[in-house]
Phi, psi and omega in degrees: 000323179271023181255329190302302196269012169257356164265341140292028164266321210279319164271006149304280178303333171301316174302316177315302191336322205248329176319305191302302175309312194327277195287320171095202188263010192280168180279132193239135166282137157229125198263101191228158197269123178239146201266339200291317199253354191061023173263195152240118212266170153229152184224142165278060181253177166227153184263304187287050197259135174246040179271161174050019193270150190240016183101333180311329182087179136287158190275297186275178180257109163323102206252126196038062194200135170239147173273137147227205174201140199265115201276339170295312192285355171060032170225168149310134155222151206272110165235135194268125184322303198299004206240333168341110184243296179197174197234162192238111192207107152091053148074060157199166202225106197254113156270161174304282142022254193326323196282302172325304197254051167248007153260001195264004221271307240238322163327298201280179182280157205306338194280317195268030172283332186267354193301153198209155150303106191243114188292182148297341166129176217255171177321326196274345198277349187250118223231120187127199176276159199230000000 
């Protein structure tokens, strides 16, 4: 049981990671599953936004999950990765997949070596609500 979550922490921060390098501190769209209402939600967030922070932290660790902050609802929220559908940045459409394995390009077996980012594809190309 602790190699399991420790092998989900591990894919948590590499996502964060490459998340962070992705976007940087800019305003990212996120398309996410909320189990409360059974939709697919869209959200405005940053990651790196420091308002209202008072220094204290958190008492918990959120586990296969990340905070960001949200700019219609003006607060931090807590979002669980498996609820993750995909984030929308600079007129491209980014999955959990793309986003994870753009440092892993070097890592993986030689056939999936060549691997490159790829979005899901651009505005005109995606069909539905945006």
């Amino acid at each position: 049981m602790q190699d399991t979550e420790q092998q989900e922490k591990e894919v948590v921060d590499l996502f964060l990671a490459n998340l962070k390098k992705l976007v940087g501190n800019r305003f990212v769209g996120l398309r996410y599953y909320s189990n409360s209402a059974d939709i697919v939600k869209k959200y405005n967030i940053s990651l790196g936004v420091k308002k209202h922070i008072k220094g204290t932290g958190r008492k918990d660790e959120p586990q296969f999950s990340f905070v960001a902050y949200d700019h219609n609802a003006k607060h931090y929220r807590t979002f669980n990765l498996a609820n993750f559908k995909y984030i929308k940045f600079q007129d491209r459409f980014f999955t959990f997949d793309d986003i994870y394995y753009n440092d892993q390009r070097d890592l993986v077996s030689e056939e999936l070596s060549e691997y490159t980012i790829q979005p899901v594809g651009i505005r005109d190309q995606i069909h539905g609500s945006i």
